[in-house]
Backbone as ProteinMPNN parsed JSONL, in Angstrom:
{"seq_chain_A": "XXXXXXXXXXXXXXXXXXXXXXXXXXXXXXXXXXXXXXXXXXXXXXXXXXXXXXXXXXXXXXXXXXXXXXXXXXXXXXXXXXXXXXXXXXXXXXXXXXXXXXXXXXXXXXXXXXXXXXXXXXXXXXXXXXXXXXXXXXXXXXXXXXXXXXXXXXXXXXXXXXXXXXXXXXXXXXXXXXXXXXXXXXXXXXXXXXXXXXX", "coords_chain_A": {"N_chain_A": [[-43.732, 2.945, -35.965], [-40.709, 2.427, -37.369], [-37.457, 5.015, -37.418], [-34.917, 4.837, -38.264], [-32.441, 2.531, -38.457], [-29.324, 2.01, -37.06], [-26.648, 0.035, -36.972], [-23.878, -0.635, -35.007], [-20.503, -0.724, -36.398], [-16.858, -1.74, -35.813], [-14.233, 0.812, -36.573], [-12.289, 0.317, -38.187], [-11.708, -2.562, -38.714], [-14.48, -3.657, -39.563], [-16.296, -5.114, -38.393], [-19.42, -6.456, -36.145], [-20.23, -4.048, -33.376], [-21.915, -5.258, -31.668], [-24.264, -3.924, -30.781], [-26.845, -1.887, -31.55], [-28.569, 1.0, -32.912], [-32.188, 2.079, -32.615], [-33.93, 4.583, -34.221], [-37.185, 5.67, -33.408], [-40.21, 7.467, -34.756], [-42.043, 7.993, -33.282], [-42.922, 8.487, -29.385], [-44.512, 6.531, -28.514], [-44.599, 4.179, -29.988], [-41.779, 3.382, -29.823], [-41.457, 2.63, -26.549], [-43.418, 0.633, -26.872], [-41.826, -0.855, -28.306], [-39.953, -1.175, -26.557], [-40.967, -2.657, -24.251], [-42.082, -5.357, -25.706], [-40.42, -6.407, -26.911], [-38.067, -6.692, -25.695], [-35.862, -8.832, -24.26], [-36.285, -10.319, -26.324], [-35.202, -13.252, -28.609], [-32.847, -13.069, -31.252], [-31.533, -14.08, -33.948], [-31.452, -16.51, -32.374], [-29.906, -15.061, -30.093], [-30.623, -13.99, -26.914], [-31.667, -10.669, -26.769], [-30.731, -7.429, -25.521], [-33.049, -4.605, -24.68], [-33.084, -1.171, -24.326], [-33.078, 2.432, -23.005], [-31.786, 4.671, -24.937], [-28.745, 6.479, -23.599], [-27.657, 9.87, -24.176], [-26.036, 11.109, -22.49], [-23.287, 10.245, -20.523], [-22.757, 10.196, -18.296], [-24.746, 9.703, -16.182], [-25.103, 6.978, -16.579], [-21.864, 6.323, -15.681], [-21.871, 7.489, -13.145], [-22.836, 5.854, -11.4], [-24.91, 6.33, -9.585], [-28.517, 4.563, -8.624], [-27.675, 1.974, -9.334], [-27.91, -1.41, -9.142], [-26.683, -4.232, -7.171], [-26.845, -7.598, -7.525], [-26.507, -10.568, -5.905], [-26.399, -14.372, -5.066], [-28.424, -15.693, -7.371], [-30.436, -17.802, -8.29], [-29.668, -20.055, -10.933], [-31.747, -20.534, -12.547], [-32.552, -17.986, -13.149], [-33.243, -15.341, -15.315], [-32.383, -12.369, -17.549], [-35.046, -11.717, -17.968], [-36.611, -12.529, -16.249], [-35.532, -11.175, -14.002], [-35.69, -8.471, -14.528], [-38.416, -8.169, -14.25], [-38.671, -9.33, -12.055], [-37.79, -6.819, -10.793], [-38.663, -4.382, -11.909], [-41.445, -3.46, -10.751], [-40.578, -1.601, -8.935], [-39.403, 0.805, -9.957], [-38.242, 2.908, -12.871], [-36.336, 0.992, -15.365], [-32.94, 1.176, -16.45], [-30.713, -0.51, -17.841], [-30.703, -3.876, -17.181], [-29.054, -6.791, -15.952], [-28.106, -10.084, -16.2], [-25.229, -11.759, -14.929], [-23.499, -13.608, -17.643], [-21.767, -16.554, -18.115], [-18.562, -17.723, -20.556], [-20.388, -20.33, -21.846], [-22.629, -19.867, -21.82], [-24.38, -19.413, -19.516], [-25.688, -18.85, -16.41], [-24.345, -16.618, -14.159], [-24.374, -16.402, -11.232], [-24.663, -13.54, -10.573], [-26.329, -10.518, -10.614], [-27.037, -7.132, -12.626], [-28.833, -4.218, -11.872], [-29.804, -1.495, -13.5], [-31.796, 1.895, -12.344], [-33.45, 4.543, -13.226], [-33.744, 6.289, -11.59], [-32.246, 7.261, -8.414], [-33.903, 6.645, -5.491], [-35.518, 4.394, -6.608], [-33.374, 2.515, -6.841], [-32.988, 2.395, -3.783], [-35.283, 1.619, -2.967], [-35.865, -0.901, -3.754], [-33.169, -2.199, -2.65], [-34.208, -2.486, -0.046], [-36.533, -3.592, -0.26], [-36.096, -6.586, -1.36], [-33.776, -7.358, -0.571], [-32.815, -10.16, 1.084], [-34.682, -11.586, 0.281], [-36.356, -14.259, -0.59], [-35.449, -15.771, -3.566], [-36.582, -18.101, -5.787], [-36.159, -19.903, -4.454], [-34.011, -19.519, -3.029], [-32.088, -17.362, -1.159], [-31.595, -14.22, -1.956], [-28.862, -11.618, -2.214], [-29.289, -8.021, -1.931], [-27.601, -5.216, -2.764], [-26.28, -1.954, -2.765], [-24.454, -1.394, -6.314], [-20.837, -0.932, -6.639], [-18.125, 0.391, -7.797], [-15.024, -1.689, -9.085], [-12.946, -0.54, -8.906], [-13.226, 1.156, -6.61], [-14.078, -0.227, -4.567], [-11.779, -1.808, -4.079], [-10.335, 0.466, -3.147], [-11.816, 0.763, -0.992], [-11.065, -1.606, 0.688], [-8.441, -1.183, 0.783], [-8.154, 0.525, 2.878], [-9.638, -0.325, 5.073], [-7.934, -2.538, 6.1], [-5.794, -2.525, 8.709], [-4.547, -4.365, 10.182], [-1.136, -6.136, 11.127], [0.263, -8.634, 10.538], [2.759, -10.691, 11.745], [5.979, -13.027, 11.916], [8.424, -15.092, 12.319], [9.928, -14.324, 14.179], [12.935, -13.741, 16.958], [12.663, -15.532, 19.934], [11.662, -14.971, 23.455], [11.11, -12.236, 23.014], [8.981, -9.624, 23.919], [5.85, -7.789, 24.548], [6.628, -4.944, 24.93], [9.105, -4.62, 23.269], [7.798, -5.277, 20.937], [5.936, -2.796, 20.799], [7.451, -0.697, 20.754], [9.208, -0.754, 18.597], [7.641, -1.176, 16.306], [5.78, 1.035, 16.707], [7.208, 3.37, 15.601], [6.346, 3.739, 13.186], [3.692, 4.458, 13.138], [0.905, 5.073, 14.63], [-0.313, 2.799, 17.111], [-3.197, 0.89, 17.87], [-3.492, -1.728, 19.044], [-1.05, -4.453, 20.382], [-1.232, -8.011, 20.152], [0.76, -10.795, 21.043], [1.931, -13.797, 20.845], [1.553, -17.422, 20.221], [2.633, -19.858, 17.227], [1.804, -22.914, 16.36], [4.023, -24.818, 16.712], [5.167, -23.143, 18.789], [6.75, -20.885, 18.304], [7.241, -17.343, 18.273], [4.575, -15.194, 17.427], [3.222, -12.343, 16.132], [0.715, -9.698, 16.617], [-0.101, -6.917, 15.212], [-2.318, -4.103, 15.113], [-3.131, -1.089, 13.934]], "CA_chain_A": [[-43.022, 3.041, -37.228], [-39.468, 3.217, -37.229], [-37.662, 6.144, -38.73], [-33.669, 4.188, -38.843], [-31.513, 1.693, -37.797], [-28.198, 2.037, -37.296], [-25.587, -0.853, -36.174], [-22.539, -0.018, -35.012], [-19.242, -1.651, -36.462], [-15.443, -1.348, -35.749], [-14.259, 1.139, -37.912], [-11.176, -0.47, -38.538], [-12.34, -4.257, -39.503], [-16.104, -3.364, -39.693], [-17.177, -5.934, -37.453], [-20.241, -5.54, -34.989], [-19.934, -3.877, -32.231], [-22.838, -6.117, -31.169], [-25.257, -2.792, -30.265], [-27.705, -1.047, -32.385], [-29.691, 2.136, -32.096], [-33.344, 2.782, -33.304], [-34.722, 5.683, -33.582], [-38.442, 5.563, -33.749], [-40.83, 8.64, -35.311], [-43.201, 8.127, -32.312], [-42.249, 7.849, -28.397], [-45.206, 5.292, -27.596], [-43.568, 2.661, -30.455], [-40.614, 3.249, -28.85], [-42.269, 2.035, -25.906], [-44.45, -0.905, -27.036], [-40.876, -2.021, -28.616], [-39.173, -1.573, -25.048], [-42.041, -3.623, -23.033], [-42.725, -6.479, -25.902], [-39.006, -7.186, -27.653], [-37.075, -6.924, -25.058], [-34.876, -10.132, -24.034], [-36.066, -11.965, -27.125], [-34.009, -13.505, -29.587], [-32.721, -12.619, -32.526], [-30.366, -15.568, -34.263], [-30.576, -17.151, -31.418], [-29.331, -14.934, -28.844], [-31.531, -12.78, -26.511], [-31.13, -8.66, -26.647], [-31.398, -6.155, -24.165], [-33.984, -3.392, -25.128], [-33.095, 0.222, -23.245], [-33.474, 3.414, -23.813], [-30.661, 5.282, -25.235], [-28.509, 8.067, -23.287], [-26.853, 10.742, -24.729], [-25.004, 11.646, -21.007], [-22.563, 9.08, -20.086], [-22.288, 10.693, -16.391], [-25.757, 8.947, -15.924], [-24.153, 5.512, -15.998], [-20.989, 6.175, -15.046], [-21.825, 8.056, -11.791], [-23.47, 4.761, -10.583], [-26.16, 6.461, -9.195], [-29.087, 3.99, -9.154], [-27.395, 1.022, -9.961], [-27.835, -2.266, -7.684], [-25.985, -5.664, -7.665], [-27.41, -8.963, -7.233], [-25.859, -12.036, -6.324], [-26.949, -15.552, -5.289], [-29.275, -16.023, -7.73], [-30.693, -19.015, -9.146], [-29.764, -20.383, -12.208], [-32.884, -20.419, -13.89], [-33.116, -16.772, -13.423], [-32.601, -14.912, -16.375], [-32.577, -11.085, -17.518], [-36.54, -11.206, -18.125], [-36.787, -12.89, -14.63], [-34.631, -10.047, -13.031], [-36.619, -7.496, -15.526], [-40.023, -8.536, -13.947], [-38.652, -8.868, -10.283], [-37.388, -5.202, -10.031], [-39.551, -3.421, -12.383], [-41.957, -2.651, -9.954], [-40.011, -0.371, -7.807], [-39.608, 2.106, -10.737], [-38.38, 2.571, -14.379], [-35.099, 0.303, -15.487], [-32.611, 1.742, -17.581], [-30.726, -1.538, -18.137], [-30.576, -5.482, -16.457], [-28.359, -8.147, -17.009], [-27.591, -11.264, -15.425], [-23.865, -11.886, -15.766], [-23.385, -15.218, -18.05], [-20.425, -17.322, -18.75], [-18.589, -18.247, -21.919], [-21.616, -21.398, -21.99], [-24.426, -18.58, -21.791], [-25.037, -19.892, -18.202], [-25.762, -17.532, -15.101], [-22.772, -16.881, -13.08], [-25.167, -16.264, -10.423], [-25.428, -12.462, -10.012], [-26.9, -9.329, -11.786], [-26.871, -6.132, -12.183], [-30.236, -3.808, -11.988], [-29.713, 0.263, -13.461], [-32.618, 2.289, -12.129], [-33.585, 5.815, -13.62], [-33.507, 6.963, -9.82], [-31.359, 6.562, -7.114], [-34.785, 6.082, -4.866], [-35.434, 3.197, -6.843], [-32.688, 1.409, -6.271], [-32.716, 2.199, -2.35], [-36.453, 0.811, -2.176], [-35.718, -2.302, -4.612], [-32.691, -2.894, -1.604], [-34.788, -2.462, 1.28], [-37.599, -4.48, -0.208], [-35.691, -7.411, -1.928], [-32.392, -7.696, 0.155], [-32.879, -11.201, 1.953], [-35.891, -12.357, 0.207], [-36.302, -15.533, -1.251], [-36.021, -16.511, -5.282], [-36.55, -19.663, -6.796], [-35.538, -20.772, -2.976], [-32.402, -18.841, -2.602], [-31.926, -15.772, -0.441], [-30.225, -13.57, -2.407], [-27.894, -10.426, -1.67], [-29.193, -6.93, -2.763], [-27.282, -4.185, -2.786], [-25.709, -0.613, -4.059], [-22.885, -1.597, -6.531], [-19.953, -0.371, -6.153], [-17.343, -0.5, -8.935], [-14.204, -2.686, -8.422], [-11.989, 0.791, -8.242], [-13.676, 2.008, -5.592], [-14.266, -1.614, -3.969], [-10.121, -1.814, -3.598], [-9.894, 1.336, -2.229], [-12.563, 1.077, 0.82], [-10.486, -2.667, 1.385], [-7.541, -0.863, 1.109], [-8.57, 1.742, 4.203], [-9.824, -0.836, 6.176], [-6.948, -3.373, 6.362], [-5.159, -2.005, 9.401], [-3.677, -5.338, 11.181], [-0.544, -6.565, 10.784], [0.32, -10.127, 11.427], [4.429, -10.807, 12.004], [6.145, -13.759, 12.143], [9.487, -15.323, 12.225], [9.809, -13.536, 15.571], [12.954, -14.666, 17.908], [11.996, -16.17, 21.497], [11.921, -14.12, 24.239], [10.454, -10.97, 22.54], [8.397, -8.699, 24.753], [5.475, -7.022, 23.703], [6.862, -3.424, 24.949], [10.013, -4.004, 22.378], [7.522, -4.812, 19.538], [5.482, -1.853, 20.383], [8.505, 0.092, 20.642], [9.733, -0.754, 17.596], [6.612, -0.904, 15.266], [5.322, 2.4, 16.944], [7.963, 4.297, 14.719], [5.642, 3.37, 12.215], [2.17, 4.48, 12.676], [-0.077, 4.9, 16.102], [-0.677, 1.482, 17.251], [-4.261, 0.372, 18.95], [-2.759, -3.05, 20.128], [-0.251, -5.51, 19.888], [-1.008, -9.174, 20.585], [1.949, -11.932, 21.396], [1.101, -15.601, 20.701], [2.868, -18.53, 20.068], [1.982, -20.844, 16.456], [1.57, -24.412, 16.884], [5.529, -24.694, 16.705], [5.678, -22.67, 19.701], [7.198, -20.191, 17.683], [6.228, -16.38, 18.319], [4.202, -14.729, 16.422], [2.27, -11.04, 16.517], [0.019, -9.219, 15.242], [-0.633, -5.118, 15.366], [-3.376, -3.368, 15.164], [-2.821, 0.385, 13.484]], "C_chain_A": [[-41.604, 3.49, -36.949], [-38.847, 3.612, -38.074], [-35.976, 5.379, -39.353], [-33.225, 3.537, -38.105], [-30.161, 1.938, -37.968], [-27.108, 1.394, -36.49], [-24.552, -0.333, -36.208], [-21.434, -0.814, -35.221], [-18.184, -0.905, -36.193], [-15.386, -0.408, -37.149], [-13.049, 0.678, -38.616], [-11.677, -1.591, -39.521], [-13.719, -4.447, -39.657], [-16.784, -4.092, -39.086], [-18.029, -5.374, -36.607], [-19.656, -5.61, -34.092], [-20.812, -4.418, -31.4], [-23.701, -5.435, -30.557], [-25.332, -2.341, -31.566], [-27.901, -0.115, -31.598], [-30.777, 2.232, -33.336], [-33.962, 3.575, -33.33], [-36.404, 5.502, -34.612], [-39.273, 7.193, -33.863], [-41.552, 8.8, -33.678], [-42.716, 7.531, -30.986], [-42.696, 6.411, -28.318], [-44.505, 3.845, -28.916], [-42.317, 2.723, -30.097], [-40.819, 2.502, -27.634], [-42.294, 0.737, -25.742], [-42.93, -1.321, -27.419], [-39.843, -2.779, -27.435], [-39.92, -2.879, -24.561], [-42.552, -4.915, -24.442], [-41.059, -6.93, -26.535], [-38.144, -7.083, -26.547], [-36.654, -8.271, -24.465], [-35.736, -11.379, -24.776], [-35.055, -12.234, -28.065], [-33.923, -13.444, -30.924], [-31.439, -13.332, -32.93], [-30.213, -16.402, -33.261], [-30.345, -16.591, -30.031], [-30.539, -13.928, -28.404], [-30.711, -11.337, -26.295], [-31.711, -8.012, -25.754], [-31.399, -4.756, -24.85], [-33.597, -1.891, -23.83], [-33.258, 1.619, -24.087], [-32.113, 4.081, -23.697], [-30.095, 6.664, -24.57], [-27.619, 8.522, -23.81], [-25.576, 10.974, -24.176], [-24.337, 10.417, -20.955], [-22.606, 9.299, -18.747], [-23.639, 9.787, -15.805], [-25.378, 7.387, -15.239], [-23.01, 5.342, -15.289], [-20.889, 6.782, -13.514], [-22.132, 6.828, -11.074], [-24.583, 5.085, -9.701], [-27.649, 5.557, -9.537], [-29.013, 2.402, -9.295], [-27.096, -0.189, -8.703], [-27.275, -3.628, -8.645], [-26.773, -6.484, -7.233], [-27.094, -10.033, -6.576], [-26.562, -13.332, -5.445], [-28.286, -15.613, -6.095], [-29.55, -17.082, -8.314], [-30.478, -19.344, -10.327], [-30.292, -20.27, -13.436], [-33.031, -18.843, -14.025], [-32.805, -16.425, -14.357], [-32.95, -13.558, -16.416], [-33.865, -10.929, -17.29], [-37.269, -11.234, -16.832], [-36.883, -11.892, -14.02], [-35.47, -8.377, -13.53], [-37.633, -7.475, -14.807], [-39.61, -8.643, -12.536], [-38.942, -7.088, -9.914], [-37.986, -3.802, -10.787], [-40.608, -2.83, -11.621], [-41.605, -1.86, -8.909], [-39.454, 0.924, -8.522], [-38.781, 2.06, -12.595], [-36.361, 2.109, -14.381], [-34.47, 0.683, -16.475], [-31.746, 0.586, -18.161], [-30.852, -2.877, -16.944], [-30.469, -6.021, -17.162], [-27.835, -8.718, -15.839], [-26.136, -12.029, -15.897], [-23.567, -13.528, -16.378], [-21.708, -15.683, -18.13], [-20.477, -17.529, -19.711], [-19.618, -19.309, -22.414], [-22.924, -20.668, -22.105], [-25.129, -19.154, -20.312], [-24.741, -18.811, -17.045], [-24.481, -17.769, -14.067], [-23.346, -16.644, -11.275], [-25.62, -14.322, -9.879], [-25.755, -11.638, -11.482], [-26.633, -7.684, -11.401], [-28.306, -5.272, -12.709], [-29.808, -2.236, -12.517], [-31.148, 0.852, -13.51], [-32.549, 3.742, -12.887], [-33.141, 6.536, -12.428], [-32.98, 6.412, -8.677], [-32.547, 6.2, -5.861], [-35.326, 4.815, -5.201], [-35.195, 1.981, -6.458], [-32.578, 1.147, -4.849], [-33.983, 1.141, -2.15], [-36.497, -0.63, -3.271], [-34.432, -2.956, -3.256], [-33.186, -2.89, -0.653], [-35.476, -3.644, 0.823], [-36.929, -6.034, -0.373], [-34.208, -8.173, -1.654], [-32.764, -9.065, 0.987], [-33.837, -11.77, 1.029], [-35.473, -13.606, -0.64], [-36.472, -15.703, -2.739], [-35.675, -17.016, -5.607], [-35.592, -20.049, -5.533], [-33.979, -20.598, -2.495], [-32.834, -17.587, -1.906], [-30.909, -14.95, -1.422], [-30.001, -12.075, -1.629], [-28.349, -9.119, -2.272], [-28.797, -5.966, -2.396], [-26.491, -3.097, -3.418], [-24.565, -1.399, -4.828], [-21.976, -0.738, -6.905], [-18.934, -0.769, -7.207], [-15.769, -0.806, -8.333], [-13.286, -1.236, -7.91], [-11.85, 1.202, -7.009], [-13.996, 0.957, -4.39], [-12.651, -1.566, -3.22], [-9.806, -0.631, -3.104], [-10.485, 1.515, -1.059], [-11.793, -0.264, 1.24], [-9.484, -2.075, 1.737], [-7.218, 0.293, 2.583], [-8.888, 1.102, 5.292], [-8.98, -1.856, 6.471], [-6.071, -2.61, 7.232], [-4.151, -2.86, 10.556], [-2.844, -5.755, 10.332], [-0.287, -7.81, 11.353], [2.398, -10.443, 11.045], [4.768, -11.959, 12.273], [7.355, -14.197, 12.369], [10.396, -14.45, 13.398], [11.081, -14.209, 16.791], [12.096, -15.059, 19.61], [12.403, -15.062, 22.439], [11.618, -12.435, 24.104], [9.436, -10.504, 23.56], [7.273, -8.14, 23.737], [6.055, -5.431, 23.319], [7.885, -3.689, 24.388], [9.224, -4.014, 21.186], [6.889, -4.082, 19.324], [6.475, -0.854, 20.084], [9.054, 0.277, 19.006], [8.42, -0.829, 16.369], [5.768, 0.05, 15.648], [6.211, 3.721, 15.982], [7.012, 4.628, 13.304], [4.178, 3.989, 11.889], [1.884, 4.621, 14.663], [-0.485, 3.61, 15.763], [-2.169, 1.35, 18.215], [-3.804, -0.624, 19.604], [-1.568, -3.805, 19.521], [-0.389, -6.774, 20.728], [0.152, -10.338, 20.353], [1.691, -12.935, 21.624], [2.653, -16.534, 20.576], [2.088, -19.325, 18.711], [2.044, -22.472, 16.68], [3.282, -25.463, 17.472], [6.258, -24.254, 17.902], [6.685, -21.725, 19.731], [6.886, -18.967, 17.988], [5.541, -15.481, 17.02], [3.004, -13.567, 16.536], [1.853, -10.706, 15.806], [-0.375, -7.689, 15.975], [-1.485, -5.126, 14.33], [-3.085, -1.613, 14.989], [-3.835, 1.217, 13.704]], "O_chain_A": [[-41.289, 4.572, -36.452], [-38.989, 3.246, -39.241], [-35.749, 5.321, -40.562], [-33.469, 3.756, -36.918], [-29.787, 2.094, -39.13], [-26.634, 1.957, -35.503], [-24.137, 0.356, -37.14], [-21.213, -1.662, -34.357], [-18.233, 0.324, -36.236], [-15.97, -0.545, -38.224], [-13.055, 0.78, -39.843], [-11.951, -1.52, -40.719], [-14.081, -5.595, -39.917], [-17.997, -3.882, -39.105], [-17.873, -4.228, -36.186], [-18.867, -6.471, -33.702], [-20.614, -4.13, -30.22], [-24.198, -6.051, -29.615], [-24.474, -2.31, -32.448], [-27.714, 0.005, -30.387], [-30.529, 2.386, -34.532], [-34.822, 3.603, -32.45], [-36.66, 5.32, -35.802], [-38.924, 8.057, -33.059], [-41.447, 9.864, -33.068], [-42.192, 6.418, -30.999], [-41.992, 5.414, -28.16], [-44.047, 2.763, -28.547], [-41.782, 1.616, -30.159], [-40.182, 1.45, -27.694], [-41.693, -0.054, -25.014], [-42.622, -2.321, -26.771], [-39.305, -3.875, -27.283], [-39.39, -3.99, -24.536], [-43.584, -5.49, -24.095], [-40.796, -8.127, -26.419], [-37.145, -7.751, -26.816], [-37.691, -8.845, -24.132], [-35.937, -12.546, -24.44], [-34.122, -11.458, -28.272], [-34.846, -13.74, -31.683], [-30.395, -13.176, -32.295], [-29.167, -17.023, -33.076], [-30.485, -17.253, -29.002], [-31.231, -13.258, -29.17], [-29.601, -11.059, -25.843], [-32.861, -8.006, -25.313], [-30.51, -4.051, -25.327], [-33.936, -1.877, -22.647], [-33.468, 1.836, -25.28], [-31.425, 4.091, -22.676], [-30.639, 7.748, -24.782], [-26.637, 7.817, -24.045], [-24.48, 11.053, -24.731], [-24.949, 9.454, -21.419], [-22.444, 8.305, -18.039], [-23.36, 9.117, -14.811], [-25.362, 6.888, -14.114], [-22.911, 4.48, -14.415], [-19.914, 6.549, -12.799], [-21.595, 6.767, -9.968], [-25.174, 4.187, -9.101], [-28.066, 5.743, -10.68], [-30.004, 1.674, -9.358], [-26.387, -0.055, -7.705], [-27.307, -3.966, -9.829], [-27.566, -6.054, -6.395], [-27.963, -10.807, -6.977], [-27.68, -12.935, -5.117], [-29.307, -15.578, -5.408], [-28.65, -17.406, -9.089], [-31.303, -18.805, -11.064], [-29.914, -20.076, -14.591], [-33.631, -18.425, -15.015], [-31.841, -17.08, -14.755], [-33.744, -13.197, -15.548], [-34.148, -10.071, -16.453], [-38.12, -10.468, -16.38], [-37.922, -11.503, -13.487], [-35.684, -7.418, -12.79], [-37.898, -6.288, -14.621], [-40.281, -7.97, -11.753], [-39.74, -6.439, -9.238], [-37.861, -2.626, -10.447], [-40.755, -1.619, -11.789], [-42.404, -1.499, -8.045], [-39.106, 1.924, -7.894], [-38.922, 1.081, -13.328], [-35.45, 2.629, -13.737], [-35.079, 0.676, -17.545], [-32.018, 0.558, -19.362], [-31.131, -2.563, -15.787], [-30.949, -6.189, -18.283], [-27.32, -8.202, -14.847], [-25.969, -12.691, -16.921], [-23.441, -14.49, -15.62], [-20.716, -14.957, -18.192], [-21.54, -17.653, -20.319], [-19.776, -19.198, -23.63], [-24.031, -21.06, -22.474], [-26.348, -19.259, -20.171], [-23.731, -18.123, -16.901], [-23.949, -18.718, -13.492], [-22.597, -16.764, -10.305], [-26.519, -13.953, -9.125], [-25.593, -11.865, -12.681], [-26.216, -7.167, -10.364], [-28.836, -5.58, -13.776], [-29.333, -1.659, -11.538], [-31.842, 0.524, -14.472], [-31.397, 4.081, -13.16], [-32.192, 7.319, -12.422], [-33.229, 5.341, -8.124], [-32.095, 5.341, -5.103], [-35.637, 4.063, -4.278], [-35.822, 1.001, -6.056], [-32.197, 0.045, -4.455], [-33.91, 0.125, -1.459], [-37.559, -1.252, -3.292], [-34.661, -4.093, -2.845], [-32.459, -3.528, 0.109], [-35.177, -4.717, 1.346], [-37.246, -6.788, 0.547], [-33.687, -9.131, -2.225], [-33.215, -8.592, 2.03], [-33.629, -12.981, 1.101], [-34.402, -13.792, -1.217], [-37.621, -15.779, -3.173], [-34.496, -16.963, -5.956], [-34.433, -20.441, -5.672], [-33.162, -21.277, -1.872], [-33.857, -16.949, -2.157], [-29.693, -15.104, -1.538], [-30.703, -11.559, -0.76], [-27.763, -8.938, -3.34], [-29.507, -5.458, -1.528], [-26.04, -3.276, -4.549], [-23.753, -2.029, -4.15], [-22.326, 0.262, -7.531], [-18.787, -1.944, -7.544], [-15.358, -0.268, -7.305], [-13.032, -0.975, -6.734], [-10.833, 1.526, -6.396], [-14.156, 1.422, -3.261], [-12.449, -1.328, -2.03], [-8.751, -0.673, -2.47], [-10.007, 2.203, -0.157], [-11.753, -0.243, 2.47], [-9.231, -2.159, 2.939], [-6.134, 0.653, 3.043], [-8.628, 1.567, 6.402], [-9.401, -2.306, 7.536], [-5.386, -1.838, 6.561], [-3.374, -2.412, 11.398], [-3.117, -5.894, 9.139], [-0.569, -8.07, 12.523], [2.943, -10.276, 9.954], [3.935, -12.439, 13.042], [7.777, -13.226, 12.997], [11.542, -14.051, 13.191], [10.64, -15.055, 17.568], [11.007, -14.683, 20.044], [13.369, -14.332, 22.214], [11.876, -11.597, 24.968], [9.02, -11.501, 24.15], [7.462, -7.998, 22.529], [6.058, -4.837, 22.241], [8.54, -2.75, 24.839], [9.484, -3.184, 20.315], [6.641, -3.909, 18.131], [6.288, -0.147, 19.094], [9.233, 1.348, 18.427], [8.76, -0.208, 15.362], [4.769, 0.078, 14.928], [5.74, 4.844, 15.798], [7.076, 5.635, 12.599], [3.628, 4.032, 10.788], [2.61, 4.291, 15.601], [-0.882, 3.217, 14.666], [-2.091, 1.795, 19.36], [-3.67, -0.49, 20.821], [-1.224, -3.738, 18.341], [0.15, -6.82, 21.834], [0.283, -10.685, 19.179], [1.146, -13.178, 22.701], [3.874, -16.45, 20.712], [0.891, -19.517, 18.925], [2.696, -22.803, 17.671], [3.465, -26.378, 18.275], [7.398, -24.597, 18.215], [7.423, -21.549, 20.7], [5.672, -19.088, 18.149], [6.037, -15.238, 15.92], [1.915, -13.892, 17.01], [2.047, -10.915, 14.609], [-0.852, -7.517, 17.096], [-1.55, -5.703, 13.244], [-2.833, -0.962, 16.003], [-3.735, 2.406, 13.401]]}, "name": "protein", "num_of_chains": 1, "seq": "XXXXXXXXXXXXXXXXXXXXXXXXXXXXXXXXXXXXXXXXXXXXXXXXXXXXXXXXXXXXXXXXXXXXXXXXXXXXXXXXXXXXXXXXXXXXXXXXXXXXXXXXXXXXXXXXXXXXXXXXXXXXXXXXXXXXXXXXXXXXXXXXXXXXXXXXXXXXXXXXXXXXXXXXXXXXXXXXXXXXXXXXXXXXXXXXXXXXXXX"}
């Protein structure tokens, strides 16, 4: 029995914000509504059933939370729902679509527990679905993605280099710069020189 509904609109132009919340009198229909309505449709479109948190630090810590990607087409949330549910309780999954409502090919899994998600990537990292191997592992949000690229980019590549350059003037001179591990001295197809350091 449920006790209210309450959709959420802009408060500006009152439009939906395309999320509800229900609160139900009793956990277990809370429950039964998680495990039988979830990703069906309603006008049309399918909804994703979770359970509501209060904490935001939950989600936003990323604790828990695994990425997906090559996945098959046909997969869909309920698919991805029913893969990774048995490795412990799901707080949401969604398979990212395009403007067409078609799978862009990955997903994303949020576990209650960060053990979860480790033994959903151990188990399910390589395996085969719907004849694809797909990719599972921690995700990582883009912020934090551009800053471990940005740490590990440490070669430089140089070009426009005249003839007759030495390596010991271009360590010399791009050692002002940084501790160098190497500097290699080539030539491009041009016969042109062209280097590249190593920081």
């Amino acid at each position: 029995y449920q006790r209210r509904v309450h959709g959420c609109r802009d408060n500006i132009t009152r439009r939906s914000l395309g999320y509800a919340y229900v609160n139900f009198q009793n956990p277990a229909d809370a429950e039964r509504a998680l495990e039988t309505l979830n990703y069906n449709s309603i006008k049309g479109k399918p909804v994703r059933i979770m359970w509501s948190h209060r904490d935001p630090g939950l989600r936003k810590s990323g604790a828990g939370n695994v990425f997906i990607k090559n996945l098959h087409k046909s997969i869909d949330n309920q698919t991805l729902y029913d893969t990774f549910s048995q490795f412990g309780n799901i707080l949401s999954c969604k398979v990212a679509l395009d403007l067409k409502g078609e799978s862009r090919g990955y997903g994303f899994v949020h576990f209650e527990s960060e053990e979860s998600a480790k033994a959903a990537i151990e188990k399910v990292n390589g395996m085969l679905l719907k004849s694809l191997q797909v990719y599972v592992g921690r995700f990582i949000r883009r912020s934090q993605r551009q800053q471990q690229s940005n740490q590990h980019f440490l070669n430089v590549y140089v070009k426009e280099l005249r003839t007759g350059l030495t390596d010991n003037e271009l360590r010399e001179y791009f050692s002002k710069h940084g501790t160098l591990k190497s500097v290699f001295l080539s030539q491009d197809k041009k016969g042109t020189p062209v280097c590249f350091h190593q920081f």
